[in-house]
C-alpha positions as CSV (number, residue, x, y, z in Angstrom):
1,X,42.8,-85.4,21.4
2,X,43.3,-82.8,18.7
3,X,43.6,-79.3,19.7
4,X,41.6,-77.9,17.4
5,X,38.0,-77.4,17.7
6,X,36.0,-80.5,16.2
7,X,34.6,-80.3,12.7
8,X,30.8,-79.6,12.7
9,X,29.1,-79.4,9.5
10,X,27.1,-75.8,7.9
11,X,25.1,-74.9,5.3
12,X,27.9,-72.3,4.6
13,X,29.6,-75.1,3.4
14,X,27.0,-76.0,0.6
15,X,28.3,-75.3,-2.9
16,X,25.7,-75.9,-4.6
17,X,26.4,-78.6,-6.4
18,X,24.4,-81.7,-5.3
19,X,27.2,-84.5,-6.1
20,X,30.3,-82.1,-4.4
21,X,27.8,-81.4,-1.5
22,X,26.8,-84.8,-0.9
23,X,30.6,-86.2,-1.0
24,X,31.1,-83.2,1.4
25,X,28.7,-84.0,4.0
26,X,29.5,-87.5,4.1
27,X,33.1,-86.7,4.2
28,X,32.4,-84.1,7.3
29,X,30.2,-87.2,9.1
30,X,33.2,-89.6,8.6
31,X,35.4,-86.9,10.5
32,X,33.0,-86.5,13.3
33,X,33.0,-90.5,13.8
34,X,36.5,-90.9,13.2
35,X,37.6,-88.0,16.2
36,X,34.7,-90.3,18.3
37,X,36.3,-93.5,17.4
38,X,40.3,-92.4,17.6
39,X,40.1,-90.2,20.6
40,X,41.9,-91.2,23.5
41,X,44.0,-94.4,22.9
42,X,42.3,-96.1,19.3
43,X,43.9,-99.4,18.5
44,X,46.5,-99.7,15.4
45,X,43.9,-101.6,13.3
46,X,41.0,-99.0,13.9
47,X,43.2,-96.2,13.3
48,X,44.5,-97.9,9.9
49,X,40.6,-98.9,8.6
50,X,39.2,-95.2,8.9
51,X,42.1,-93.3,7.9
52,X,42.7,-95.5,4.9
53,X,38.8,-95.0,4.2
54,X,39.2,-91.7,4.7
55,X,41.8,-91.3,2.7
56,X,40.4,-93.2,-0.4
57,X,36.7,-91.4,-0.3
58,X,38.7,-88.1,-0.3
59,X,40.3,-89.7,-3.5
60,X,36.8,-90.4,-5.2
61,X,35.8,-87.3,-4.0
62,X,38.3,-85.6,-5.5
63,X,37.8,-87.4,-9.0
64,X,34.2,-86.1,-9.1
65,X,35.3,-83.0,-8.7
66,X,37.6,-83.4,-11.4
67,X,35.5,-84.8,-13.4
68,X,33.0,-82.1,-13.1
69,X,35.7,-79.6,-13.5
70,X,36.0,-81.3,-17.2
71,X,32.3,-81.3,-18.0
72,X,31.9,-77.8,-17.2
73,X,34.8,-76.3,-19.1
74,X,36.4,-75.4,-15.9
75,X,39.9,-76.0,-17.7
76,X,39.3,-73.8,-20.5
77,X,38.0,-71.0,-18.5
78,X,40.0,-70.9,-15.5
79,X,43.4,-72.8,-16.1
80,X,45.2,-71.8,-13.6
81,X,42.7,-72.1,-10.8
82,X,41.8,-75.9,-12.1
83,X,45.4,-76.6,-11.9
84,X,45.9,-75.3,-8.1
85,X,42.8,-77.6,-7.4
86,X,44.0,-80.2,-9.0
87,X,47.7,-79.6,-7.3
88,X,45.8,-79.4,-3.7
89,X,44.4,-82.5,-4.0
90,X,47.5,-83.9,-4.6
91,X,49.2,-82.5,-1.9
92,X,46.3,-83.2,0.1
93,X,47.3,-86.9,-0.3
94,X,50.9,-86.7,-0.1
95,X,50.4,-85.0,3.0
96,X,48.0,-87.6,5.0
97,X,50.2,-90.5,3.3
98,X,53.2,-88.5,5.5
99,X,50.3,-88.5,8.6
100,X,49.8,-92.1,8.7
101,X,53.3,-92.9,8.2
102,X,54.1,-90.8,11.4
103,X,51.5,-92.9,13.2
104,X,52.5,-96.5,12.4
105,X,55.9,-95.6,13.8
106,X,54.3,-94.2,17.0
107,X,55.4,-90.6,16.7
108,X,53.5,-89.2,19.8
109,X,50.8,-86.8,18.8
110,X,51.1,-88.3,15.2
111,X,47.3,-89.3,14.9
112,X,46.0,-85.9,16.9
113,X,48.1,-84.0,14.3
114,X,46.5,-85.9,11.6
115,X,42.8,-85.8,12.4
116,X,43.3,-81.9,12.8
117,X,45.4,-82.0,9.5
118,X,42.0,-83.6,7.8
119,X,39.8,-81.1,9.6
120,X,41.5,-77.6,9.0
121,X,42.2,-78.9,5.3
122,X,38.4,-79.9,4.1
123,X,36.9,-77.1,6.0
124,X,39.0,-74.6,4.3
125,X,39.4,-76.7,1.1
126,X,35.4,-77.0,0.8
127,X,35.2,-72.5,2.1
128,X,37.6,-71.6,-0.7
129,X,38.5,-73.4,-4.1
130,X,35.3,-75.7,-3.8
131,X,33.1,-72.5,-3.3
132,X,34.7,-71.0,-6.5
133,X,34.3,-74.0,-8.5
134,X,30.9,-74.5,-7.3
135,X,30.2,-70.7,-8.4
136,X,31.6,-71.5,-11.8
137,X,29.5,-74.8,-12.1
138,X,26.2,-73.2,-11.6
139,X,27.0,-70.2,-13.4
140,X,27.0,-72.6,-16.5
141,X,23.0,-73.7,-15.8
């Protein structure tokens, strides 16, 4: 079991943005079940399915933001900030690649470490560089 405390969703997590806020709720709920599901001793296949959906709705998430990030200008207006956005999400899933890797060769710990690796990351991913971008969206309405 992870030793951080679980993920719970808040409306200080809201952006503003219906499309980043939707992706983020559903992305928060997917964590919840996943900590149910894998806690204790989760079969190799189960841990494989969620973390590989995990991993690619965080990549279609990640691609709306993007994408929204064009619309909006957020390129012109804030380069450097919509590059470090783009580089987290990146590294984001460089990192959980690396995770999952650990886990298939049974590194003890390996999927603990990487359901609090998804947790820390979106909470403060979504509290910081999704709340500015979301500031800059609506500031364009």
């Amino acid at each position: 079991m992870p030793s951080s405390a679980p993920i719970q969703w808040s409306d200080a997590m809201l952006t503003g943005v219906a499309a980043i806020d939707r992706q983020h709720r559903l992305l928060v709920d997917s964590l919840i079940e996943a900590r149910a599901k894998l806690s204790g001793d989760a079969s190799d296949p189960l841990f494989e399915r969620i973390t590989r959906d995990l991993l690619a709705y965080a990549i279609y998430h990640f691609d709306t933001e993007e994408q929204l990030m064009r619309q909006h200008g957020y390129d012109a207006s804030a380069p450097d900030l919509a590059a470090i956005h783009r580089t987290q999400h990146r590294r984001f899933s460089e990192q959980v690649v690396a995770l999952r890797n650990a886990a298939r060769l049974g590194e003890p710990g390996s999927k603990a470490a990487l359901l609090s690796f998804l947790e820390d990351w979106l909470v403060n991913h979504i509290m910081t560089i999704d709340q500015r971008l979301g500031r800059f969206i609506l500031s364009k309405h």
